[in-house]
C-alpha positions as CSV (number, residue, x, y, z in Angstrom):
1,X,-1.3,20.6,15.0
2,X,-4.5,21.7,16.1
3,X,-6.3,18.8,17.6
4,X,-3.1,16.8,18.7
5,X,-2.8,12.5,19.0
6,X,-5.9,12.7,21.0
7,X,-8.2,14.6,18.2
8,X,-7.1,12.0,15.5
9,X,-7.4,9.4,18.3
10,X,-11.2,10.4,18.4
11,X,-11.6,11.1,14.4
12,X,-10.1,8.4,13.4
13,X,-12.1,5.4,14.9
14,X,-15.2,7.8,14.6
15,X,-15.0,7.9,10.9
16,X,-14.4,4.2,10.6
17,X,-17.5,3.6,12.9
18,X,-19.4,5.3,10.3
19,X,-18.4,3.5,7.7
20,X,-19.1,0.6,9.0
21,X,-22.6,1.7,10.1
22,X,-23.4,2.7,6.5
23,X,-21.8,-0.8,5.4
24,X,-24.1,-2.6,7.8
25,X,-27.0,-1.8,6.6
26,X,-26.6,-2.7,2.6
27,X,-26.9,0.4,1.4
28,X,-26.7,1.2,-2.8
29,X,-23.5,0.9,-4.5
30,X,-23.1,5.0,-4.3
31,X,-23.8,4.9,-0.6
32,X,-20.9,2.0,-0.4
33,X,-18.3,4.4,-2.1
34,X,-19.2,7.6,0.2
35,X,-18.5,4.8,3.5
36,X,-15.1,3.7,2.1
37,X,-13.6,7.4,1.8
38,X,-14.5,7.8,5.5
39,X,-12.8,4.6,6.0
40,X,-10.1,5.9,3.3
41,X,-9.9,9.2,5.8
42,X,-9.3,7.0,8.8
43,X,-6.6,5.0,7.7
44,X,-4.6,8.1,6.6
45,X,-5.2,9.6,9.6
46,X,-4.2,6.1,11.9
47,X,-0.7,5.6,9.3
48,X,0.3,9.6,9.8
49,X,-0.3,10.2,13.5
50,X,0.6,7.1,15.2
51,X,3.6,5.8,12.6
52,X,5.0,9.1,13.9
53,X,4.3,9.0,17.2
54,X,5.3,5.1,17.6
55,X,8.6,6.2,15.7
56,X,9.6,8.6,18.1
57,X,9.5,6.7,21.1
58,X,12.7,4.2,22.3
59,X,12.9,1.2,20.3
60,X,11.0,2.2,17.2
61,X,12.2,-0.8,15.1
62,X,10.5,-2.7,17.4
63,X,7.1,-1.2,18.3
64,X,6.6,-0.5,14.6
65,X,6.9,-4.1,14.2
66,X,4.5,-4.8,16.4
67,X,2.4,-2.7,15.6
68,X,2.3,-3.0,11.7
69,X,2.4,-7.0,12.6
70,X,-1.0,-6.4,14.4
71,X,-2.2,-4.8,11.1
72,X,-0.9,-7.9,9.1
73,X,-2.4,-10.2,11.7
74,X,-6.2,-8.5,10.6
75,X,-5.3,-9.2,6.9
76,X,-5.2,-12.6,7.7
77,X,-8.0,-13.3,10.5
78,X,-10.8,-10.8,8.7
79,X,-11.3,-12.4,5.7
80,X,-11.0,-16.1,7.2
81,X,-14.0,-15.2,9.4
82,X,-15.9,-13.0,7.0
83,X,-15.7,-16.4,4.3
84,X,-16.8,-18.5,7.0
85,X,-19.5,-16.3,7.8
86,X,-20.5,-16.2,4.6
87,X,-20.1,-19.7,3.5
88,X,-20.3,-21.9,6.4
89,X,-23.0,-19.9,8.7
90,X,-24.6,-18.7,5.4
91,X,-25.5,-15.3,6.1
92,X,-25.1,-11.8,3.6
93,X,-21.7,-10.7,3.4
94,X,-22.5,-7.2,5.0
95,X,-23.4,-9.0,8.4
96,X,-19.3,-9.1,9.0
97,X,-20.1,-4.9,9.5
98,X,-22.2,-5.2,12.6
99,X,-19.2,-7.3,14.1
100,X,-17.1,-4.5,13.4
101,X,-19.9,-1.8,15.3
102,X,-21.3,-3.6,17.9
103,X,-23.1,-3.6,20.0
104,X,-23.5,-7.9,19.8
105,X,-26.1,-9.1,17.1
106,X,-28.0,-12.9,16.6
107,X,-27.6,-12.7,12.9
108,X,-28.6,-16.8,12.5
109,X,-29.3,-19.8,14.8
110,X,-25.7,-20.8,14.2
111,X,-23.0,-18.1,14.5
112,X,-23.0,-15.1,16.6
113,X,-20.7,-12.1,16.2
114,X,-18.1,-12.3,19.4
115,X,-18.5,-9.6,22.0
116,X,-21.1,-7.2,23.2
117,X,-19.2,-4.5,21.7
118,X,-18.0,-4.0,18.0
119,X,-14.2,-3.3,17.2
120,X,-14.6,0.2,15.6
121,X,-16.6,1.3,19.4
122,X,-14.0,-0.1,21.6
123,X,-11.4,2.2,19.5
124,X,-13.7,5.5,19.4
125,X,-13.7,4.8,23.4
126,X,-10.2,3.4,23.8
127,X,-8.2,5.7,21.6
128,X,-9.2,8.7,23.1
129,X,-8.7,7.5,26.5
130,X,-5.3,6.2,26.0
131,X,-3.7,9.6,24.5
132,X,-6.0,12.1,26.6
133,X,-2.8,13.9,27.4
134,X,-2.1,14.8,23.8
135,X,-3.7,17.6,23.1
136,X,-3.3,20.4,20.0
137,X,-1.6,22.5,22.8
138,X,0.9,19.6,24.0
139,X,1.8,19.0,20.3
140,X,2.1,22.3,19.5
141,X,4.7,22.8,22.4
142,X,6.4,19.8,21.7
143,X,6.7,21.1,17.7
144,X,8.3,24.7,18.4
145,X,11.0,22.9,20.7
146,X,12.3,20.9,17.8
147,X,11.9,24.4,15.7
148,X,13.9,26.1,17.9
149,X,16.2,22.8,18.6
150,X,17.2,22.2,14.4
151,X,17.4,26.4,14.3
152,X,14.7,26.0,11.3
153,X,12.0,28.8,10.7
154,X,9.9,27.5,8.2
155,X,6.3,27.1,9.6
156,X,5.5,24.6,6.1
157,X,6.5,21.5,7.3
158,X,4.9,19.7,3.7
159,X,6.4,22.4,1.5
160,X,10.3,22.0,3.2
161,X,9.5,17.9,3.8
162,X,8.5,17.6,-0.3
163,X,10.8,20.7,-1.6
164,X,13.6,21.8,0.1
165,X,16.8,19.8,-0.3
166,X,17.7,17.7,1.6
167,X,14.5,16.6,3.5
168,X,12.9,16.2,0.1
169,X,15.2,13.3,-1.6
170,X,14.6,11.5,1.7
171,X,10.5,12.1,1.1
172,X,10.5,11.2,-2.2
173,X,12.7,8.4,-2.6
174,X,11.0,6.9,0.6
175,X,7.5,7.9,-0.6
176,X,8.5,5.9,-4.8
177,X,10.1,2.8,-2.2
178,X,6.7,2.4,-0.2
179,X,4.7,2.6,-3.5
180,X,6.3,0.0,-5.3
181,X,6.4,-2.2,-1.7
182,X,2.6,-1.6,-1.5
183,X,2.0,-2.6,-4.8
184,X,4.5,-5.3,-4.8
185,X,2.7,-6.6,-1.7
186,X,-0.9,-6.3,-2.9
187,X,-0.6,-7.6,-6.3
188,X,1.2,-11.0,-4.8
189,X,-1.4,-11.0,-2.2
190,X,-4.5,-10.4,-4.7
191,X,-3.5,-12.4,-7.5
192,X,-1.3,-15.6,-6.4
193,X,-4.4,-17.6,-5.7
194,X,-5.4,-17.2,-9.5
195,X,-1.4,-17.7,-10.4
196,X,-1.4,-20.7,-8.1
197,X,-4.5,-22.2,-10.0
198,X,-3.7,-21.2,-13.7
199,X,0.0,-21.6,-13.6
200,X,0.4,-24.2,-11.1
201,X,-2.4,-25.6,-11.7
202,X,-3.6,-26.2,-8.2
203,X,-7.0,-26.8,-6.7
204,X,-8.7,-23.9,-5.4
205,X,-8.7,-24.6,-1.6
206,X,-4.9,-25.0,-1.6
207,X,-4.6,-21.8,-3.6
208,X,-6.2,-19.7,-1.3
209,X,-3.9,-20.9,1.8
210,X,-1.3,-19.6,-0.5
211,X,-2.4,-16.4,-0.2
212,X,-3.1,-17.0,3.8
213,X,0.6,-17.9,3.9
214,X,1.7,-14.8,2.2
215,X,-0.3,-12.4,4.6
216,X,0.6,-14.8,7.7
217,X,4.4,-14.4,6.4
218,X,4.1,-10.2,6.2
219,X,3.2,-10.9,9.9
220,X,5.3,-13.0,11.6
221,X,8.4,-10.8,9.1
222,X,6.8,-7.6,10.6
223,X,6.7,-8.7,14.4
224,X,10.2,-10.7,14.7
225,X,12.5,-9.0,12.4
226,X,11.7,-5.8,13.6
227,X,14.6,-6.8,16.4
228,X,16.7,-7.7,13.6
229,X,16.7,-4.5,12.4
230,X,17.1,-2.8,15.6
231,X,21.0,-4.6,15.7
232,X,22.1,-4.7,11.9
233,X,20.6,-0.7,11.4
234,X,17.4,-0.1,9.0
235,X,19.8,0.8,6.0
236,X,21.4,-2.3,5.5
237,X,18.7,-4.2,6.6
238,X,16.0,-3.0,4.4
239,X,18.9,-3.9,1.8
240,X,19.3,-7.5,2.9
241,X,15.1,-8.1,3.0
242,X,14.6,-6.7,-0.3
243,X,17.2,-9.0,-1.6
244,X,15.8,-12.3,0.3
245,X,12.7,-11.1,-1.4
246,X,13.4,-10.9,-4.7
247,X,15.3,-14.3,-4.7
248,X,12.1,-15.1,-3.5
249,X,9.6,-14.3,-6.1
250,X,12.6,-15.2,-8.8
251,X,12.3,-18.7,-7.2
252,X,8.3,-18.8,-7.6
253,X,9.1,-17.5,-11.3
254,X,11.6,-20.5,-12.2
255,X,10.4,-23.5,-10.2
256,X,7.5,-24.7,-11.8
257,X,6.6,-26.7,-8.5
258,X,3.3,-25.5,-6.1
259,X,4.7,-26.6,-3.1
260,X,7.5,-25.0,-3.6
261,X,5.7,-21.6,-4.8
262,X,3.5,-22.3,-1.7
263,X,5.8,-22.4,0.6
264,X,8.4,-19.1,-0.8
265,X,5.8,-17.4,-1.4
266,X,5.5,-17.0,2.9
267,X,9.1,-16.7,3.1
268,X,8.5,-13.5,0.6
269,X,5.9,-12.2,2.7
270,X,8.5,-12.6,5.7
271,X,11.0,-10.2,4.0
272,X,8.5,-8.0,2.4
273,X,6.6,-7.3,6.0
274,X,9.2,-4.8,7.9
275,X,9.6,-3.1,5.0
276,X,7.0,-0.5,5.6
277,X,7.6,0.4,9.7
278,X,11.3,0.1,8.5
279,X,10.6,3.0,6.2
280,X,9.0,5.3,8.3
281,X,12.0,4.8,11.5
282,X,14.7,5.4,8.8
283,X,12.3,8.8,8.1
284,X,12.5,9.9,11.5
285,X,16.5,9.4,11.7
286,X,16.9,11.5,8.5
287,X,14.7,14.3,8.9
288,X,14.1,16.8,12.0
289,X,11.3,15.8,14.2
290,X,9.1,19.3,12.9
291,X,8.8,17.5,9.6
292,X,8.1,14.1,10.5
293,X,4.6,14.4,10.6
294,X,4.1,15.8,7.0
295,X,6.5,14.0,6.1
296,X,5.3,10.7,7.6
297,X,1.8,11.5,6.6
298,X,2.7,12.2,2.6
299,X,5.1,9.4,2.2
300,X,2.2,6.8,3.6
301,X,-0.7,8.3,1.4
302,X,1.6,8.0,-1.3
303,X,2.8,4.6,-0.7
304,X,-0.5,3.6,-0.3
305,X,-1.3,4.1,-3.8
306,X,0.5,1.8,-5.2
307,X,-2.5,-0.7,-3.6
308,X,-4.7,0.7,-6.4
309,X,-1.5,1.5,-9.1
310,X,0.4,-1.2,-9.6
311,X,-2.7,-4.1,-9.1
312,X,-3.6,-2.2,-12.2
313,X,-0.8,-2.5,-14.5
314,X,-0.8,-6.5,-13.0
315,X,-4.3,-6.7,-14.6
316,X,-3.4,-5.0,-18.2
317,X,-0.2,-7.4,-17.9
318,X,-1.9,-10.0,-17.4
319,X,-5.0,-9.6,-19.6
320,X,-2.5,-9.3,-22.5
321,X,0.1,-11.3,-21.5
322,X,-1.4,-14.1,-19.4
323,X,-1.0,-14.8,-15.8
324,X,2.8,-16.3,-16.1
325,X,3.7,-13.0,-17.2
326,X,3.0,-11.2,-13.3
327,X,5.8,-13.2,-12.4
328,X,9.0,-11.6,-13.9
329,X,7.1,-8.6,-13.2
330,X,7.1,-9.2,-9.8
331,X,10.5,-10.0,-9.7
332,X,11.5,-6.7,-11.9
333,X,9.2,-4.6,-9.5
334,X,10.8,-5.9,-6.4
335,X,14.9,-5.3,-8.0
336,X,13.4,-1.6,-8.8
337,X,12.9,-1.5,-4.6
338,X,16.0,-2.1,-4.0
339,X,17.8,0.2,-6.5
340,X,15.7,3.1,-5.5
341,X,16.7,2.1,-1.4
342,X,20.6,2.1,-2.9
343,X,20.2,5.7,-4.0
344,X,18.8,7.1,-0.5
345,X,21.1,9.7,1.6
346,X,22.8,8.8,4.6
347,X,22.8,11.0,7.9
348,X,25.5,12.7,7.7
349,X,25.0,13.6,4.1
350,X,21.3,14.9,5.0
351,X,22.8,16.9,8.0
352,X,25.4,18.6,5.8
């Protein structure tokens, strides 16, 4: 409200920069857990301002695709070149940081980070550039037309979005749906290399591009089906992706092959990716546009604690259990998702 798209377009990168710098230069463990709230702070601020802002413009299904796919296309690329770093070109693991500040670094005789400029600089410069126009005041413009356009008087946008009917079933629903997806989507990603090994009994290397797969499938989902659910709407698509995906993971549970977990396991991650941008588009269509950045921004933050949440319970399930029992409990997670989607409003009942 007060610094617009181009104050968090400035903050943002900024406070992953510094992160990063502190990273860099292996610090103590304490000094590691102060760099990763400013990276925490970032990526709340990158999920709130520009899912809302991407969801507003035409084509949202789309964009948010891409743009979430671009996110998914990291998860797969950083940690295959921060392993070869580490393994191949045998260098400390917090080398990878100076390729994410820049400027370009020899760090051995046989790799070289790319670029005379890290990643988090370019954005710091690029970001603010690109959305120079938005300022506090244009925002603030742009927010008391869409007060006076929905007749609403309210200046709490995160009291009415979490609190006043009908906005907040919408929030909450959405915000419980993106937790369990987060967690559903972490806890496959972080622990299917150990199920492939222990319950599969695979060799390492192959486990691993199991994982790969997965993240690679979240990508490719993310980028192409985000025109599929421009044509079939984001209600019954989300309903038809959560469905593919839990026949999914009940297949991985059942067929005690590893090429066949390998390969469904990417097919998962195919369904699970739109999930989140699909989310946030349906948000937009349900609420008025004064609330979608509170809204936006809650239902994210919470959604994103299901990364640390649900991994969790997978570890005490799995610690007591053993590691064959994550997979009904992927599959019963996954049903949950669906069943909670069932039970959100439509349109016209929110704008009744």
């Amino acid at each position: 409200m007060a610094l617009g798209q181009r104050g968090v377009a400035f903050i943002a990168p900024t406070c992953h920069l510094i992160a990063y710098i502190i990273s860099c230069v292996h610090p103590p463990y304490p000094a590691l857990v102060v760099a990763y709230i400013f990276a925490g702070i970032a990526n709340g601020l990158h999920e709130a301002a520009w899912n809302t802002y991407i969801s507003n413009l035409e084509n949202p299904n789309e964009l948010l695709g891409l743009l979430h796919g671009v996110y998914g296309l990291g998860a797969v690329i950083s940690p295959l070149v921060a392993t070869n770093m580490i393994t191949k070109a045998k260098v400390p693991w917090y080398y990878f940081y100076f390729f994410m500040v820049g400027p370009c670094y020899s760090i051995s005789s046989e790799v070289l980070t790319a670029g005379k400029t890290g990643i988090s600089f370019i954005g710091a410069v690029a970001c603010p550039i690109a959305f120079w126009r938005f300022t506090g005041a244009a925002f603030r413009r742009s927010h008391e037309q869409s007060h006076g356009d929905t007749g609403e008087k309210s200046t709490n946008g995160l009291r009415d979005a979490l609190f006043t009917r009908p906005a907040a079933r919408v929030s909450w629903i959405a915000s419980i749906v993106l937790l369990f997806y987060v967690g559903v989507e972490v806890t496959v990603g972080g622990w299917i290399v150990t199920i492939m090994m222990e319950v599969r009994n695979a060799a390492p290397f192959p486990s691993g591009m199991t994982a790969t797969g997965f993240w690679l499938g979240i990508t490719v989902g993310r980028i192409v089906l985000g025109f599929v659910t421009a044509r079939l709407g984001e209600r019954l698509a989300i309903i038809i992706y959560i469905t593919c995906a839990t026949v999914c993971a009940l297949i991985v549970w059942l067929v005690p092959n590893f090429y066949v977990s390998a390969v469904v396991v990417s097919i998962q991650g195919f369904f699970l990716g739109p999930l989140f941008p699909c989310v946030v588009a349906v948000i937009t269509k349900l609420l008025p546009k004064h609330l979608h950045v509170a809204a936006i921004g809650f239902v994210s933050a919470f959604g994103g604690a299901g990364a640390g949440v649900l991994p969790f319970v997978a570890g005490g399930i799995a610690q007591g259990s053993g590691v064959k029992s994550l997979l009904p409990f992927i599959v019963g997670v996954s049903a949950g998702i669906l069943l909670l989607w069932l039970g959100l409003p439509r349109q016209r009942q929110v704008q009744q």
